[in-house]
N, C-alpha and C positions, 0 to 999 in steps of 0.2 A: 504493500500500500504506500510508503512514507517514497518507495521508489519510484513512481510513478507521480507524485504530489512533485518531489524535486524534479522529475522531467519538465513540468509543467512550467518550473521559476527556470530552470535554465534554457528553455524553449522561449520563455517571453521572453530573458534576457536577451537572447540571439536575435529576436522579430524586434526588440527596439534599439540594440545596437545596429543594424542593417537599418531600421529606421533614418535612424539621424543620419548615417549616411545618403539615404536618400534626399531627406528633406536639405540637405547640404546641397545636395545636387542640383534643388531645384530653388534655389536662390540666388539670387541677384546676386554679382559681385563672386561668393564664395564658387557657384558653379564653375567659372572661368578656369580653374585649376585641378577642374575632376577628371580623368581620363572618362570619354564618353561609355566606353563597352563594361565599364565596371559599373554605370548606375542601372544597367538592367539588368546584373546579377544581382547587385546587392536588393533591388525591388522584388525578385523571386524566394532571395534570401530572406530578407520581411516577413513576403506574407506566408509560405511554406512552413518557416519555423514557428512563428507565434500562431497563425488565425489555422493554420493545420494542425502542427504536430502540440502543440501549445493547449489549444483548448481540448481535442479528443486524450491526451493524455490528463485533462482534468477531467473528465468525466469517468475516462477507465478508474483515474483516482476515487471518486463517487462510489461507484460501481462498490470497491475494495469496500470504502468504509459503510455503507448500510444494506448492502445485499450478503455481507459475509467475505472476508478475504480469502485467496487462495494460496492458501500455502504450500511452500513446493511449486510453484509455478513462477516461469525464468523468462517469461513475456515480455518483461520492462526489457532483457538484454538486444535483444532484435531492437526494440524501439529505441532505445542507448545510442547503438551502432548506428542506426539509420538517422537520425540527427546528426552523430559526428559526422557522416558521409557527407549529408545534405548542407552541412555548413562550411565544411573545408571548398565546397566546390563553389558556391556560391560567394564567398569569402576574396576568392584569389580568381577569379573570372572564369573558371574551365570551362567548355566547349560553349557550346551556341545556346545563347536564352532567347528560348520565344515565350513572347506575354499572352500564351491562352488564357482562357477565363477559367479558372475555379481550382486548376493544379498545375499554376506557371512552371513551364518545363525548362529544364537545362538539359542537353541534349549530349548528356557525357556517362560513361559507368559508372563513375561516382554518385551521380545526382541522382538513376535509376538505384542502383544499392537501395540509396538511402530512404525513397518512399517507398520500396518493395520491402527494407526491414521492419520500418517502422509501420508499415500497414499490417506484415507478417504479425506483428507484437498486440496490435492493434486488434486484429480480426480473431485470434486465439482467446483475446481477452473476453472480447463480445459471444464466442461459440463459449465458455466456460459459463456464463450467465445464462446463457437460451435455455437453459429446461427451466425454470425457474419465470422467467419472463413468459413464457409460451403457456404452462398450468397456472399459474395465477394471471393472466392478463387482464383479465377485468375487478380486478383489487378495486377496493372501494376506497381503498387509502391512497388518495390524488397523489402523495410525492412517488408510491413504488408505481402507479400508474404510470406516470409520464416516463421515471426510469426505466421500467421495461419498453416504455415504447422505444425509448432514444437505445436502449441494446435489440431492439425487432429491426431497428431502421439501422444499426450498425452492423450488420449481417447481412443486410439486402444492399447496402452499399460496395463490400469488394465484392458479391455474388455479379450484382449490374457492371461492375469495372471490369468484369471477367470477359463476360458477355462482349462488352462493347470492344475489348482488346482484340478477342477473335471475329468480330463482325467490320472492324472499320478497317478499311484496305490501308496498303501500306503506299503513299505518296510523297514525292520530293517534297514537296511546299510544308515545311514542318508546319504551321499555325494550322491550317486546316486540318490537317492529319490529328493536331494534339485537340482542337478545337473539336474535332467529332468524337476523339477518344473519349475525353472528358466531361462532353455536356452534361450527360443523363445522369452519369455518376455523381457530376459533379451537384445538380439540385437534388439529389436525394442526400447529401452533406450539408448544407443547406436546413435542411428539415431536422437533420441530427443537431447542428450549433443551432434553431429554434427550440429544441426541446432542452438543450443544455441553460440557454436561456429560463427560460421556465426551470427549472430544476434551479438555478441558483437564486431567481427569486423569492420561489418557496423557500429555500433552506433562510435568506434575507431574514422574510416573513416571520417563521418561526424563530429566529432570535429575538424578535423585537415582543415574542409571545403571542404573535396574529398568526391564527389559523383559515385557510382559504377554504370556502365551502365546497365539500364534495364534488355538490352539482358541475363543478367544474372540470372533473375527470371525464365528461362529455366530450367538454372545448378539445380535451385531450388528442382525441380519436378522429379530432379534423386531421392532425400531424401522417395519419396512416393512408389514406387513399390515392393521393397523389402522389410519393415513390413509388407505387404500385404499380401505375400506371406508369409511370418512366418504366418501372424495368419491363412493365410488357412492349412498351414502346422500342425499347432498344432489342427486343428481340424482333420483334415483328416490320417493323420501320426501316426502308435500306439509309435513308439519310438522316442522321441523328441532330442536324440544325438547320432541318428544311423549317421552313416558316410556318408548318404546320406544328412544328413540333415547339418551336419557340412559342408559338402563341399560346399553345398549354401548359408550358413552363412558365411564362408569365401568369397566366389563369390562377399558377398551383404556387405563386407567390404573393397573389391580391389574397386568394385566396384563406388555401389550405397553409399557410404560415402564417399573413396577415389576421384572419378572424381570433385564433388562438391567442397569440402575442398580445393584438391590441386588445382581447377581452382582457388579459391579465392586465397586462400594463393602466387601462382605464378603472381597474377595480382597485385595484394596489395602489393608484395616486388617492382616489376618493378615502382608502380606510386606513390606509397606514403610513404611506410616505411621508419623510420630512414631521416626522408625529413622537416618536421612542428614541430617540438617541443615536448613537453611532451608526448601526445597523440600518435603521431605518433610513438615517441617511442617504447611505449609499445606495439603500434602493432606491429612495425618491433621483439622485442623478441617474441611474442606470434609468428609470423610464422614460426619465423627460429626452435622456441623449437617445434612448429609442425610438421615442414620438418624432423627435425631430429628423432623426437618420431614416426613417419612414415616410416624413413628409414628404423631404426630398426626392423619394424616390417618385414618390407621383408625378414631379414636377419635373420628370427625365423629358429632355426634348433631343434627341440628336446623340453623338459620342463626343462628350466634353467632359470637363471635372466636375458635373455635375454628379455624375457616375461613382464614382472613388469618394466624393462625399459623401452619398447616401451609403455605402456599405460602411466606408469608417465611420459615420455616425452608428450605426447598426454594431460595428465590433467595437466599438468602444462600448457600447451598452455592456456588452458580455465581458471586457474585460475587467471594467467599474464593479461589476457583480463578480467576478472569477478575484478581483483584488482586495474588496472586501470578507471574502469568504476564506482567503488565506489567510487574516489577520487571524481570525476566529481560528482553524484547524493548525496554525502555527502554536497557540493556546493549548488546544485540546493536544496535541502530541506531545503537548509540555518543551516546547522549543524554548518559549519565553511565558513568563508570568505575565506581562499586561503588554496594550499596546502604548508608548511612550505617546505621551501627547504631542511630540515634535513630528511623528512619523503618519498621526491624524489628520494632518493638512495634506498627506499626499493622494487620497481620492480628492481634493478639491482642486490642485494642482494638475493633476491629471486630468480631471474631468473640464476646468476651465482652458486649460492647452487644447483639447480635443475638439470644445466649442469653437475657438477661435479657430484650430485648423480645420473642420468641413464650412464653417462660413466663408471662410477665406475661399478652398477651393470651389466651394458650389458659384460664389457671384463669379469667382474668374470666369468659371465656366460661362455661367449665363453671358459672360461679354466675349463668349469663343474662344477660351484658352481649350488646347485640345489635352487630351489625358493621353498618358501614357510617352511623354516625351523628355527629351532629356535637354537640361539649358534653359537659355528664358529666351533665344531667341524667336519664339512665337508671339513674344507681347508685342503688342501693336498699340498699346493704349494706356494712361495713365491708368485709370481704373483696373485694369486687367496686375500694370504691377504693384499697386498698392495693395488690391487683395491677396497676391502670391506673398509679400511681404508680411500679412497680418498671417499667412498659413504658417509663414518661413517660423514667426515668432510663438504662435501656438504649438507648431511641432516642436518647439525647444523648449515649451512649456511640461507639453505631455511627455517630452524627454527625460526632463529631468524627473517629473515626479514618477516617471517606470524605472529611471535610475535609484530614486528613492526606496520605491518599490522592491527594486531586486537587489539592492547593496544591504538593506535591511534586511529583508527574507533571507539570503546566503548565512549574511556574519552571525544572523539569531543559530540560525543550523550549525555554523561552522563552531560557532563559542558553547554549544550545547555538546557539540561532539567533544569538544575539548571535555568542557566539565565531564563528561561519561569515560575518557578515557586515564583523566587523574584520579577520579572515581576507583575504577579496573585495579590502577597502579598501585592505591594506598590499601584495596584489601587484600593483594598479594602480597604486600609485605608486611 
């Protein structure tokens, strides 16, 4: 269990140091001295290590601590490996990065390794819960509700990846090739980080000693129909982003993600956000930076920075919630006795950096900065660089307070191990 929890801090560690290299990259002035082929590894570096390997290895942590650990079981070491893969390669630029949508590829043996180990670690973990998930699935206790959905939908995830590997031909033009590989799989993960969403809400909730009504384990079972239909899609479909297939991938994100989420998030503001203290806190910013990464997304017109706002709005939700919730099991594992009140300001540090970087990039957007490009030579307009500037300044914001984040969470571990191992030393002798 504790191994898979430190996966999680050294994963986000690696998605916000590749961060600030990016956001480095994509500012005024500092960009001029980046070597260009290094800021679109470091951007697959980013999102791979924290919004991939990051959050699924917090929920395998999940899994550990309220469904029963498995002891005897060596799952974290594949997922170990396959992050050090995936970050050496990303790190020092190995072979060719293409920016598909949902599993940014680096087009080298290293970077394959390392999603193939860490999926390995991944998928063992999810099959070790499936009997348990599959006899009780309609539990009337809404937190193991939505757990077992989020391990039904981690199962049907590398099953549909399997599928789509042996179905989509093999093509020079890497983006399209990774771009069909990926699609189907990639929204049915998607569905998994909504339900992790939910799952750290609730656990929020219940600190603050608010319990969410049952009836809600309904909302739940929105999360299940729409993967379903991806993976029948990806068997039965020959083009997996014909426009037919986009527009129900869309459909199954107004929807069958959207109805869920915002039930919770509009119920959670009205009863208990910003209401109990710390906890409650961080869940009032986790919904509001939800609501707003949501809004966004309604207001997609085109491919701009519009795009990369609404989903960072959206993972910053689940990081707000994945970072308050470490404070807590840093506690419970006995790392540390309290949280220092100096280290209480970094959900608001974070969460204020976060706001000012998707406002920054959404208006660039809206005045035609395009996503996915390296430099500022696209701005064409005062507007366009004073909002890259207010992104430049929020990502140094949300920087530092993940710096905050991960320099604390490490040395509480590191000085914990200490005392356990002077501990060892004085009753041997």
């Amino acid at each position: 269990m504790r191994a898979w929890f430190l996966l999680f801090i050294l994963s986000i560690g690696a998605g916000g140091f590749f961060a600030l290299l990016v956001a480095l990259a994509r500012t005024p002035i500092v960009a001029d001295f980046i070597p260009p082929q290094l800021f679109y590894h470091w951007l697959i570096g980013h999102v791979d290590s924290a919004l991939i390997i990051g959050f699924l290895s917090f929920l395998v942590f999940i899994w550990h601590r309220y469904l029963g650990e498995h002891r005897g079981s060596y799952d974290y070491i594949l997922a170990y490996l396959g992050c050090f893969f995936l970050f050496i390669c990303a790190l020092f630029g190995l072979g060719t990065a293409v920016h598909n949508n949902y599993v940014p590829t680096i087009v080298h043996p290293f970077f394959f390794a390392g999603i193939g180990l860490f999926g390995a670690g991944y998928a063992l973990s999810a099959l070790r819960y499936t009997p348990p998930a599959v006899s009780d699935f309609y539990s009337k206790d809404i937190f193991k509700n939505i757990l077992y959905i989020s391990i039904l939908l981690s199962v049907l995830f590398p099953i549909t990846f399997l599928v789509s590997y042996y179905k989509t031909p093999q093509m020079e033009e890497y983006y399209l090739y990774y771009e069909r590989l990926y699609w189907l799989p990639g929204h049915i993960h998607q569905f998994i980080n909504a339900s992790l969403l939910i799952v750290g809400w609730l656990l929020l909730a219940n600190l603050t000693g608010f319990k969410m009504p049952s009836v809600f384990r309904f909302v739940n079972f929105l999360l299940i129909p729409f993967p379903v239909v991806y993976f029948l899609l990806q068997i039965f479909v020959e083009d997996s982003i014909s426009p037919f297939v986009k527009n129900i991938t869309t459909i199954g994100y107004a929807v069958g993600i959207g109805i869920p989420t915002l039930s919770y998030a509009f119920y959670l503001l009205l009863k208990v956000a910003f209401r109990k203290g710390f906890y409650s806190t961080i869940l009032g910013l986790s919904v509001l930076m939800y609501c707003l990464g949501a809004l966004m997304g309604y207001m997609i017109v085109g491919s701009d920075l519009r795009i990369p706002a609404h989903y960072h709005g959206v993972i910053a939700s689940i990081l707000i919630t994945l970072m308050g919730l470490t404070f807590y099991y840093l506690k419970e594992l006995r790392f540390i006795r309290e949280v220092p009140s100096f280290v209480r300001i970094q959900p608001y540090l974070y969460g204020a950096g976060m706001f000012l970087f998707v406002l920054g990039l959404f208006w660039a957007g809206v005045y035609g900065a395009p996503r996915k490009t390296f430099g500022t030579g696209y701005i064409e307009s005062l507007k366009v660089y004073l909002f890259m500037v207010v992104m430049g300044i929020g990502s140094l914001l949300s920087v530092v307070g993940g710096v905050v984040f991960v320099l604390f969470v490490l040395s509480s571990i590191i000085r914990r191990h200490e005392f356990e191992e002077k501990k060892r030393a004085q009753q041997k002798n």
